[in-house]
C-alpha positions as CSV (number, residue, x, y, z in Angstrom):
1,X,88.2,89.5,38.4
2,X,91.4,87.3,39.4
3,X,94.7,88.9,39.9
4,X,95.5,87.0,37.0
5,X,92.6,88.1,34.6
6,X,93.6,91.4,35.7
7,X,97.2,91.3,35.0
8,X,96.4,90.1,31.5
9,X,94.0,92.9,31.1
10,X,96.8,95.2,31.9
11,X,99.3,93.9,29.9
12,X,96.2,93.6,26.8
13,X,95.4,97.9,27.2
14,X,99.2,98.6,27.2
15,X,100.1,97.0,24.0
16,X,96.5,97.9,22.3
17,X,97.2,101.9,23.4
18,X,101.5,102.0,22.4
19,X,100.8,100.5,19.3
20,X,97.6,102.4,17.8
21,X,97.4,105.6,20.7
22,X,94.6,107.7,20.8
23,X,94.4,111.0,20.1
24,X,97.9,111.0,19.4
25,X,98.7,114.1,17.9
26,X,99.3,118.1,17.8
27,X,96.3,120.1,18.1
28,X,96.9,123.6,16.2
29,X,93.7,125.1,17.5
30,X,94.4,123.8,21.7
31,X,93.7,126.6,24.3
32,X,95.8,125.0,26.8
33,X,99.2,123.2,26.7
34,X,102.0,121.9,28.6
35,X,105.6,119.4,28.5
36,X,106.4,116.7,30.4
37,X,109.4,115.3,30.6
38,X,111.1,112.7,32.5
39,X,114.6,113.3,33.0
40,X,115.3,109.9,34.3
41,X,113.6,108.0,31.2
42,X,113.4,110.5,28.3
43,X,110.1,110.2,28.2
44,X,108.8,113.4,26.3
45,X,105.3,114.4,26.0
46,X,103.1,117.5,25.1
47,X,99.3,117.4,26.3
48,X,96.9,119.7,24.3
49,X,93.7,120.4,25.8
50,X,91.0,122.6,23.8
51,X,88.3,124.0,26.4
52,X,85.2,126.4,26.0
53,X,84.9,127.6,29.1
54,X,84.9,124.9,31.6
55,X,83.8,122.4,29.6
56,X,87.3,120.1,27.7
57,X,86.4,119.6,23.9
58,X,89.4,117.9,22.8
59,X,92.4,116.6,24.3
60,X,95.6,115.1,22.7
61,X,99.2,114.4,23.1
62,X,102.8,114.1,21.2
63,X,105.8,112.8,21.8
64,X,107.8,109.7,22.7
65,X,108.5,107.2,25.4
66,X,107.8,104.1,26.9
67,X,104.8,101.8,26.3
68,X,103.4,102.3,29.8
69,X,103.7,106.6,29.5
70,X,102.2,106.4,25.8
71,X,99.0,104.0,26.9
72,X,98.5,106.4,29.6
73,X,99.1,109.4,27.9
74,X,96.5,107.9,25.2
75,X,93.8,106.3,27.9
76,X,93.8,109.9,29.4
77,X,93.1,111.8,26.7
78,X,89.5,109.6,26.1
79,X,89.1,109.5,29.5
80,X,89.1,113.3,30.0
81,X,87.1,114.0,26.4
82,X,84.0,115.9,27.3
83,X,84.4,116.4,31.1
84,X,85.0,119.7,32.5
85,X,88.0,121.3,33.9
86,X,87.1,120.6,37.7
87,X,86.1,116.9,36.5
88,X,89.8,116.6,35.1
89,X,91.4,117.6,37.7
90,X,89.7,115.3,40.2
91,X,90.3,112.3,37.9
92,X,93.6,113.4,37.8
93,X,93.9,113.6,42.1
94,X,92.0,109.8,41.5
95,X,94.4,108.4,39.1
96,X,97.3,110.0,41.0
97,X,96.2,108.2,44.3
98,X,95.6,105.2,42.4
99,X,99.7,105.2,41.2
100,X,100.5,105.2,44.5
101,X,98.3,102.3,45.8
102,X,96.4,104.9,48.2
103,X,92.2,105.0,48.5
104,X,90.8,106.1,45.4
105,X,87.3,107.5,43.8
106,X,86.7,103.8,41.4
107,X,83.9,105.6,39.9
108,X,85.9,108.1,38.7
109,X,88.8,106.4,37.7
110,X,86.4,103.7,35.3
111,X,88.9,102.1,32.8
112,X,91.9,103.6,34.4
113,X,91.4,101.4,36.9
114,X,93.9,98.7,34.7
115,X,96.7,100.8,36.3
116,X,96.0,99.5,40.3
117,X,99.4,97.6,40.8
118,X,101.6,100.4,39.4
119,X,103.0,101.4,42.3
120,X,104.5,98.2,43.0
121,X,106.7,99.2,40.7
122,X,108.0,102.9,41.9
123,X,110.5,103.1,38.9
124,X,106.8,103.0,36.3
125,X,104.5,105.6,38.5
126,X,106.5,108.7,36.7
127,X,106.1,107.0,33.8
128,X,102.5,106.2,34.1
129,X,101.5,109.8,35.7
130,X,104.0,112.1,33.2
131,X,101.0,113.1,30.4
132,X,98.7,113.6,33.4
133,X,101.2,116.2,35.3
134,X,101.2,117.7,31.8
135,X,97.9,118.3,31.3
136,X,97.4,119.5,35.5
137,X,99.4,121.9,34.4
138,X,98.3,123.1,31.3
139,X,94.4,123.1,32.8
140,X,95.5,125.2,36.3
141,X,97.2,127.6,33.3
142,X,100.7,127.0,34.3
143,X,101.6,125.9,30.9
144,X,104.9,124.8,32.0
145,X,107.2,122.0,31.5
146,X,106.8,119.8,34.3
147,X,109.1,117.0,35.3
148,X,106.8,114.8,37.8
């Protein structure tokens, strides 16, 4: 894929998760949940994660902010569906290396991948990584607000 298809792409999952985001709402019934916030932006989310065991059932989020933290936010919580704890947490470390243009696992990351020239832009990556820092935490149990 050209730099160019893959800008378009980009640009394409950003405005198709903002405007219609998945999984974007309040769960009542979650086991595990957490608060991002982004002091700099005001970018606000809370990440609700419902897990039997190891294995995540459900995940959603709520909240507001910009079109690149709510297509995240919304691409994470279908990327994460189904996997288990340990599998969220290394997509997590994946997409988290990815943000900052280091080496990381493709094969985990799949559709995420769309985010690769983030961190060309350093002022986006806490934009792009907030619902993920949320749900770290709410999945290692620490269940609070985190400002990453």
């Amino acid at each position: 894929m050209t730099l160019d298809a893959m800008a378009e792409l980009y640009q394409q999952m950003i405005l198709e998760h903002n405007k219609k985001p998945k999984n974007f709402h309040k769960m009542e019934d979650c086991t595990h949940s957490a608060e991002g916030f982004n002091p700099l932006c005001g970018d606000h989310y809370n990440v609700y994660l419902k897990c039997d065991g190891e294995q995540v059932l459900e995940v959603s989020f709520e909240g507001s902010g910009c079109a690149i933290s709510k297509a995240s936010g919304s691409m994470m919580t279908t990327h994460l569906k189904g996997k288990t704890r340990s599998e969220a947490l290394k997509s997590f470390e994946a997409f988290h290396q990815l943000l900052l243009g280091k080496e990381a696992d493709q094969e985990v990351l799949g559709k995420l991948k769309i985010f690769s020239g983030i961190w060309k832009y350093p002022s986006r990556v806490k934009c792009a990584s907030l619902s993920w820092h949320a749900m770290k935490s709410a999945i290692v149990g620490e269940g609070k607000t985190t400002t990453e």
